[in-house]
C-alpha positions as CSV (number, residue, x, y, z in Angstrom):
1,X,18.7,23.7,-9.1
2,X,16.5,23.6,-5.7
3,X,13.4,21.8,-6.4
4,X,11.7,23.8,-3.7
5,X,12.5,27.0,-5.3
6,X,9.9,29.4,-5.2
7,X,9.3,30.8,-9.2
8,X,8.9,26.8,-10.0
9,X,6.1,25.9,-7.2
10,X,4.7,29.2,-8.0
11,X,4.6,27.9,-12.0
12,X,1.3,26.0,-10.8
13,X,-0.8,25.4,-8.0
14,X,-0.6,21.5,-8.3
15,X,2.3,19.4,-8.5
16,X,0.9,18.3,-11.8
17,X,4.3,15.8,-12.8
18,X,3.0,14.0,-9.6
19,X,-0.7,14.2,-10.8
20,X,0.8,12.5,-13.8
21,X,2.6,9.7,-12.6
22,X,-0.3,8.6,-10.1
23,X,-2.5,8.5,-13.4
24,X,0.2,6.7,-15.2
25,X,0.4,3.8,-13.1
26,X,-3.0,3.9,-12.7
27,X,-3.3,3.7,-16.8
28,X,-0.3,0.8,-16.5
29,X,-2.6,-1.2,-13.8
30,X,-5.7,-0.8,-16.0
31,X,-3.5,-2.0,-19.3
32,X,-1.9,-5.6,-17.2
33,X,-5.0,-6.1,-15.0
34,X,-6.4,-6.8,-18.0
35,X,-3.3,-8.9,-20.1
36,X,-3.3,-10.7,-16.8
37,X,-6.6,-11.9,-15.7
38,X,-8.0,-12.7,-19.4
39,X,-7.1,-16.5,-19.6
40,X,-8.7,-16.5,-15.4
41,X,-11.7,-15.0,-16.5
42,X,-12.7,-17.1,-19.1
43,X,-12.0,-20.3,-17.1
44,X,-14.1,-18.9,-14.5
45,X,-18.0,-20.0,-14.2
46,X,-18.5,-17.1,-11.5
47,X,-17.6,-14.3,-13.9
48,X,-19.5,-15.8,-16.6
49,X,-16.5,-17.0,-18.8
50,X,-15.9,-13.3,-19.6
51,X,-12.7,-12.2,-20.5
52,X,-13.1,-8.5,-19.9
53,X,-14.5,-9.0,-16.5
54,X,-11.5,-7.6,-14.3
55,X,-10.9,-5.3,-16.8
56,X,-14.6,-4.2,-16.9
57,X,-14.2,-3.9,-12.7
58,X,-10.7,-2.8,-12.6
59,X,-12.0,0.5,-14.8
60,X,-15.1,0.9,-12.3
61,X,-12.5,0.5,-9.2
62,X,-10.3,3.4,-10.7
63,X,-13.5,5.4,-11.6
64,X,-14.5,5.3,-8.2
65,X,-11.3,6.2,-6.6
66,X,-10.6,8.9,-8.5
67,X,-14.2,10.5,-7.8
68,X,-13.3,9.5,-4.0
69,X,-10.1,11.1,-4.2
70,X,-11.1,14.7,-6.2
71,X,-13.8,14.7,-2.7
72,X,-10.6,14.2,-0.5
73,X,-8.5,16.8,-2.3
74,X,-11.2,19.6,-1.4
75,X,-11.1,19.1,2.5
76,X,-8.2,20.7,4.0
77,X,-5.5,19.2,5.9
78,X,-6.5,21.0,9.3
79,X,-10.1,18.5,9.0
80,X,-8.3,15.8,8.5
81,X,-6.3,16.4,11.8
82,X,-9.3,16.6,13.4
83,X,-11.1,13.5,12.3
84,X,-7.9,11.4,12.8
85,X,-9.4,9.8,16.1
86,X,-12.7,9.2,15.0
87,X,-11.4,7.7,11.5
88,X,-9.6,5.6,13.4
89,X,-12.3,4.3,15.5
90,X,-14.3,3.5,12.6
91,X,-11.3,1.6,11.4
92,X,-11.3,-0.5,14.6
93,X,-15.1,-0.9,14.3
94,X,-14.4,-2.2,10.6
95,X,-11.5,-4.3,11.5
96,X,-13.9,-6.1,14.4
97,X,-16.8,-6.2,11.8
98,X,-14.8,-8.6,9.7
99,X,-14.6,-10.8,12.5
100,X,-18.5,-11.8,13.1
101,X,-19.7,-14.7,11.2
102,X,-21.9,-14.0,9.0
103,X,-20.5,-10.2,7.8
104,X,-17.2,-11.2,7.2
105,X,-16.8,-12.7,3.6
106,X,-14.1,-15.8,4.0
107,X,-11.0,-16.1,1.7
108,X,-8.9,-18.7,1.1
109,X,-9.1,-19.3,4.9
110,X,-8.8,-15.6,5.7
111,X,-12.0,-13.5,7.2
112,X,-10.9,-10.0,5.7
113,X,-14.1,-8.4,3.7
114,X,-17.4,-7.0,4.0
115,X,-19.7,-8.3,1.4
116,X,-21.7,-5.1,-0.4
117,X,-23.8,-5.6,-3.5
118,X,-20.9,-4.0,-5.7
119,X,-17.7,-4.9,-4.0
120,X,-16.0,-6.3,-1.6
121,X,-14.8,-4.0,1.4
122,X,-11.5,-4.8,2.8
123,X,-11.2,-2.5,6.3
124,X,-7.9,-3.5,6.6
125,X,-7.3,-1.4,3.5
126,X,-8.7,1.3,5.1
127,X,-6.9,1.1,8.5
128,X,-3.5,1.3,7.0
129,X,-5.2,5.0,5.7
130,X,-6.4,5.6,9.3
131,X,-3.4,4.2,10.8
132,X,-1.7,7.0,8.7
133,X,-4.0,9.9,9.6
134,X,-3.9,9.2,13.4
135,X,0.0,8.3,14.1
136,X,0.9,11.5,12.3
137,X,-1.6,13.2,14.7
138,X,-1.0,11.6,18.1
139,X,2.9,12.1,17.0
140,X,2.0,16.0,17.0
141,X,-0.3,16.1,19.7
142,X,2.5,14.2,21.9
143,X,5.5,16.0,20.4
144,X,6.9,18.0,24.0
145,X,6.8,14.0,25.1
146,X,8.4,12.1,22.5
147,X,11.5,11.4,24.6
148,X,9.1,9.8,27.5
149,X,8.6,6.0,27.2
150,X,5.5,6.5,29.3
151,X,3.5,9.8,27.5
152,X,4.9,9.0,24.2
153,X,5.4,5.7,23.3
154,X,3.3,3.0,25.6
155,X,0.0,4.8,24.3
156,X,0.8,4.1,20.6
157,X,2.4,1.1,21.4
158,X,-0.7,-0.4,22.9
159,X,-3.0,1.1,20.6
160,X,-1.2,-0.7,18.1
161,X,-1.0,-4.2,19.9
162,X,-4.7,-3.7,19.6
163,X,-4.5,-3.5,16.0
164,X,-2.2,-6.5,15.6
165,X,-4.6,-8.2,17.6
166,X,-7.6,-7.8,15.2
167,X,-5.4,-8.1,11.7
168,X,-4.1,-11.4,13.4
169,X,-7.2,-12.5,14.1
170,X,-8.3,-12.2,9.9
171,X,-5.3,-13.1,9.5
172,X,-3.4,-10.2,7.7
173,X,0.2,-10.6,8.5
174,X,0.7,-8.3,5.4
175,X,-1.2,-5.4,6.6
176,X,-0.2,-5.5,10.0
177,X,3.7,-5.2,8.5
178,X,2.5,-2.3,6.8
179,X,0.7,-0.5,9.3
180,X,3.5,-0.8,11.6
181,X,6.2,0.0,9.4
182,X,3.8,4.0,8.9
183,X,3.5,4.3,12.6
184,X,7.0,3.1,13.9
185,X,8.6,5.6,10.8
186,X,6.1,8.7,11.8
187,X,7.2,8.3,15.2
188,X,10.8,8.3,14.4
189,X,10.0,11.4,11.8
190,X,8.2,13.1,14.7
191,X,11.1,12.6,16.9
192,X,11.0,10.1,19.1
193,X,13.8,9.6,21.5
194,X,16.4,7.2,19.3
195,X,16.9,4.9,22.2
196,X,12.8,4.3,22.4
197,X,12.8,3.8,18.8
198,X,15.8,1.5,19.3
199,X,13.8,-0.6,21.7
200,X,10.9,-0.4,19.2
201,X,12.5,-2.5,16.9
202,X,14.3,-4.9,18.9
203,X,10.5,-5.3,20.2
204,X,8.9,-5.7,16.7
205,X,11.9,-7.6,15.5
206,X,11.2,-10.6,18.3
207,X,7.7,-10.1,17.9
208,X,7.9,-10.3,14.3
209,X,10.3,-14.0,14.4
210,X,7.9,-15.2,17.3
211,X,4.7,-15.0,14.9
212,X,6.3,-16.3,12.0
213,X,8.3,-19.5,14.3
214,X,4.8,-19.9,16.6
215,X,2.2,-20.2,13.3
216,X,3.3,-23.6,11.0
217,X,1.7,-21.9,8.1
218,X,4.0,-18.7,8.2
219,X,7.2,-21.0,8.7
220,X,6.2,-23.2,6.1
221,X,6.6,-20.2,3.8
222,X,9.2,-18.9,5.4
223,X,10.8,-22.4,4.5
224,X,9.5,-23.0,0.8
225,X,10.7,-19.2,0.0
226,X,14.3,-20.4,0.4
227,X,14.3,-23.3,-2.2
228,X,11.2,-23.0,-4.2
229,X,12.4,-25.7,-6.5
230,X,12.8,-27.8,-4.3
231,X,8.8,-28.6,-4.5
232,X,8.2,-26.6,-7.7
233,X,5.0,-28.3,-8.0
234,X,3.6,-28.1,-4.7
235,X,4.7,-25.6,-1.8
236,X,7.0,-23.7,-4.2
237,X,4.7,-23.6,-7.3
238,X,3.6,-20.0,-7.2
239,X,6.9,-18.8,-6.8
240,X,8.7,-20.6,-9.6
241,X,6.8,-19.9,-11.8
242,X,7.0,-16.2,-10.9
243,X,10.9,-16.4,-11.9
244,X,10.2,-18.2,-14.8
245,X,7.8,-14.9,-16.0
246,X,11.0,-12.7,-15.4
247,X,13.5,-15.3,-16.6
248,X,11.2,-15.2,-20.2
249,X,11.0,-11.7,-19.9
250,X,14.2,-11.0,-20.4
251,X,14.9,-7.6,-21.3
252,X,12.1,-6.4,-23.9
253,X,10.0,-8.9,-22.6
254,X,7.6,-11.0,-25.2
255,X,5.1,-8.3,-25.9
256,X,1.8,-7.1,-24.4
257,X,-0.8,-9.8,-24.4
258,X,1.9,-12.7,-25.0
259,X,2.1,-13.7,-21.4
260,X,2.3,-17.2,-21.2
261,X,2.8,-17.7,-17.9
262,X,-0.8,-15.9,-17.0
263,X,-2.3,-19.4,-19.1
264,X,-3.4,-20.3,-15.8
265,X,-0.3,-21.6,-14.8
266,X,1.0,-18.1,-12.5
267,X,-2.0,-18.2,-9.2
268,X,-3.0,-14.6,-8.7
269,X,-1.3,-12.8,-11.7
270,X,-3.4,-9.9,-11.6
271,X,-3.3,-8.9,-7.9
272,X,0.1,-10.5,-5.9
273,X,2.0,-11.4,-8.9
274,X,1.2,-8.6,-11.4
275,X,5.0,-7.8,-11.6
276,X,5.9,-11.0,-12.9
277,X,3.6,-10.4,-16.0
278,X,4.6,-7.2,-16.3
279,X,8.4,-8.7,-16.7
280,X,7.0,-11.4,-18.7
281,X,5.3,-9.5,-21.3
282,X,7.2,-5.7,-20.7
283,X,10.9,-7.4,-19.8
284,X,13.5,-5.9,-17.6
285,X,12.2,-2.5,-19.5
286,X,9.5,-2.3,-18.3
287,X,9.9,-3.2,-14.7
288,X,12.6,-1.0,-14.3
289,X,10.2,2.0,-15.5
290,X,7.2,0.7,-13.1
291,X,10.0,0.7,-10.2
292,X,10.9,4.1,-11.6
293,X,7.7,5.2,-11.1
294,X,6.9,4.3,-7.8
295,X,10.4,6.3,-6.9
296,X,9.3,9.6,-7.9
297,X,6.4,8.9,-6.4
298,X,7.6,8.2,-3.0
299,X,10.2,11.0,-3.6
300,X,8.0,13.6,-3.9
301,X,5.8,12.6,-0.9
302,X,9.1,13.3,1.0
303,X,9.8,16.5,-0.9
304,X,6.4,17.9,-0.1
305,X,6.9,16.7,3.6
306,X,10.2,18.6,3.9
307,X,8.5,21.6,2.2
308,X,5.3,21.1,4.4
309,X,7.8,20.7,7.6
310,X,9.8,24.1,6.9
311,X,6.4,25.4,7.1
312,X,6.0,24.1,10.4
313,X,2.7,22.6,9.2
314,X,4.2,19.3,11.2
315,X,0.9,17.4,10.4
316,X,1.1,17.6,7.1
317,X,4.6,17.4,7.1
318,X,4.5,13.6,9.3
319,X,1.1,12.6,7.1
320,X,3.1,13.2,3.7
321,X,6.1,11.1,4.4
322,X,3.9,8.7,5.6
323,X,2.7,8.2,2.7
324,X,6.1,8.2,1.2
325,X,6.6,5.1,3.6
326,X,3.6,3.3,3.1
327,X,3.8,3.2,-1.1
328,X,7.5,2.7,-1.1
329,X,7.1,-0.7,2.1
330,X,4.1,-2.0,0.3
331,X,6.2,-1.5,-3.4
332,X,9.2,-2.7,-2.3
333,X,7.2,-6.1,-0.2
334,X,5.3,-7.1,-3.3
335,X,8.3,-6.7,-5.5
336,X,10.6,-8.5,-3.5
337,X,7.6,-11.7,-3.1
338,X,7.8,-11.4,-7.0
339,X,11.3,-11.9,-7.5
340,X,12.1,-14.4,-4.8
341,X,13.5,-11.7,-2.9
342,X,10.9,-12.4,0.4
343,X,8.4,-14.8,1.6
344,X,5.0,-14.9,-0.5
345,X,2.7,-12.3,1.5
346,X,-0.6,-11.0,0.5
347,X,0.3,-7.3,-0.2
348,X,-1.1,-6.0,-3.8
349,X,1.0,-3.6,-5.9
350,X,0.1,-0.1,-5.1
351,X,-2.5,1.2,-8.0
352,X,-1.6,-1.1,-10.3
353,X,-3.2,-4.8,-8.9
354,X,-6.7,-5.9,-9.3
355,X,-8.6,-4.8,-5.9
356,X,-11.2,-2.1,-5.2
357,X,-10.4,-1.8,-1.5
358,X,-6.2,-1.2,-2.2
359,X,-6.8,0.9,-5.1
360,X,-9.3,3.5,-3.4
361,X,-7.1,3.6,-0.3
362,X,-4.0,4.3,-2.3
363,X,-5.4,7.1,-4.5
364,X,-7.1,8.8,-1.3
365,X,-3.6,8.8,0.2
366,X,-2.0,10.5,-2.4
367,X,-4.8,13.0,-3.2
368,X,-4.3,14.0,0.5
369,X,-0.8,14.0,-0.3
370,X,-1.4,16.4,-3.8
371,X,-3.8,18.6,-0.7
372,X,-1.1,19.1,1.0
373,X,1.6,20.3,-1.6
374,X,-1.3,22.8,-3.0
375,X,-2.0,24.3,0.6
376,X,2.0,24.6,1.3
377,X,2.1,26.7,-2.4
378,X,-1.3,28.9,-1.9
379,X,0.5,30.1,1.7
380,X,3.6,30.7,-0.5
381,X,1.9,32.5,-2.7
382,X,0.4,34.3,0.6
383,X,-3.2,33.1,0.4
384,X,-5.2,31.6,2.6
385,X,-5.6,27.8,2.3
């Protein structure tokens, strides 16, 4: 049966299976945030030794972006179009923000937050939104000059060196991945000449192997990801004892709460390394239902970009299967650092890892995205969006 038929969109006026599966994950998050970051907690002076303090923030980060994103759903697509430029510039103006001593909150050696009295802003979080928003609309605006490496690609190719620049400059390798991995795949979407897109990668593929060969401290983790054990208890700590969560996990895993790898022994295991308690304490079972998840997800922001596209509502059409791209890049990155299968990069798991900034940027895209299904079935149904 046709998933776009027309008696089943006209069933509702929401996609309301997607609507569920956001709120699931978000529910899953909420559940190993807190499994997770118990043992952290009460080690940590900071917090207060309080267990339930990610928990307690983890709830107020999803209460937030759900009231963020029921204020995105009611603003229609067309306004979005039309702010894309200036969302981006205040993107920009966050991402040079970050950079001025004094404003930017330092990490672990990386400059990428805003201090405010109740969070911590990440703009880079933000951008990859903007990002979205304004490659979607520059590949519409520029559509009769998609074939011209002049009129269609050097302005987004610049605009995005720009970009680089800045999230370098944090550093954020992770985000700048992402980011370019939207634009360069809405471009392609929107139709960009194939031999421009061609040279697009070999350009991002050099550029790409020169950052990583130029920077010691990429390469180092470039080298470390290949034999973790070889140094299991210095440069290849983290990792190994990511495998060993999944190698304890096996395939019911052993129980909710009975993580022992979270004892303090697994660094970050409620934001990077989530999945590995997950496969620790859920087994094989319940990663491959979390990966599930994430599928359908992405698979319906493709679905409602197809449907959106025979529309010829292009916009929406390039904005939805960028998000499609985004989720399933920044899913399938923080997966792959959890099982070994990439180097260890800083990219959270959509909706599910600890992180204000990440969460709210995630559920604003898909509320956008859930926008844009509804206004594709109210002109179905013949009325006005």
């Amino acid at each position: 049966m046709n998933p776009f038929s027309t008696p089943r969109l006209l069933r509702s006026e929401y996609d309301l299976t997607l609507l569920w599966t956001v709120l699931a994950l978000l529910a899953l998050g909420v559940v190993m945030v807190y499994s997770a970051s118990i043992a952290t907690a009460e080690a940590d002076r900071h917090v207060g030794y309080r267990s339930s303090y990610y928990f307690v923030r983890q709830l107020l980060f999803v209460g937030l972006s759900l009231g963020a994103g029921f204020v995105v759903f009611q603003i229609k697509v067309d306004v979005w179009q039309k702010w894309a430029p200036y969302l981006f510039g205040v993107g920009l103006l966050g991402l040079i923000l970050v950079l001025i001593p004094g404003l930017g909150h330092e990490v672990n050696g990386s400059r990428r937050w805003l201090s405010l009295p109740i969070l911590n802003l990440q703009p880079s979080e933000f951008m990859k939104f903007f990002v979205l928003l304004y490659a979607a609309d520059y590949t519409v605006r520029k559509a009769a000059f998609m074939h011209s490496l002049k009129r269609g690609f050097v302005p987004m190719f610049m605009v995005m060196v720009l970009v680089g620049a800045l999230l370098l400059r944090e550093p954020d390798f992770g985000a700048l991945a992402v980011m370019t991995a939207i634009a360069a795949a809405i471009l392609f979407l929107g139709g960009l000449n194939w031999r421009l897109f061609l040279f697009l990668m070999v350009i991002l593929a050099v550029s790409f192997v020169l950052l990583v060969v130029l920077s010691p401290y990429r390469f180092n983790r470039l080298i470390w990801f290949w034999n973790p054990w070889a140094d299991p208890f210095g440069k290849g700590y983290q990792l190994t004892h990511a495998l060993i969560a999944f190698g304890r996990g096996g395939w019911l895993g052993v129980g909710l709460g009975a993580s022992v790898e979270k004892q303090l022994y697994l660094p970050e295991a409620h934001t990077d390394f989530l999945l590995a308690v997950i496969a620790e304490e859920l087994g094989l079972v319940g990663v491959v239902l979390t990966i599930g998840l994430f599928v359908f997800v992405v698979w319906r922001a493709f679905a409602i970009g197809n449907r959106a596209a025979s529309m010829e509502r292009y916009f929406a059409a390039l904005t939805a299967q960028g998000i499609g791209v985004w989720i399933a890049v920044q899913t399938i990155v923080n997966m792959g650092v959890n099982m070994g299968l990439l180097p260890t990069k800083g990219l959270t798991l959509p909706l599910l890892s600890y992180g204000g900034s990440g969460m709210m940027t995630n559920v604003l895209a898909l509320a956008l995205l859930l926008r844009i299904d509804y206004e594709s079935r109210q002109m179905m149904r013949g009325q006005a969006t």
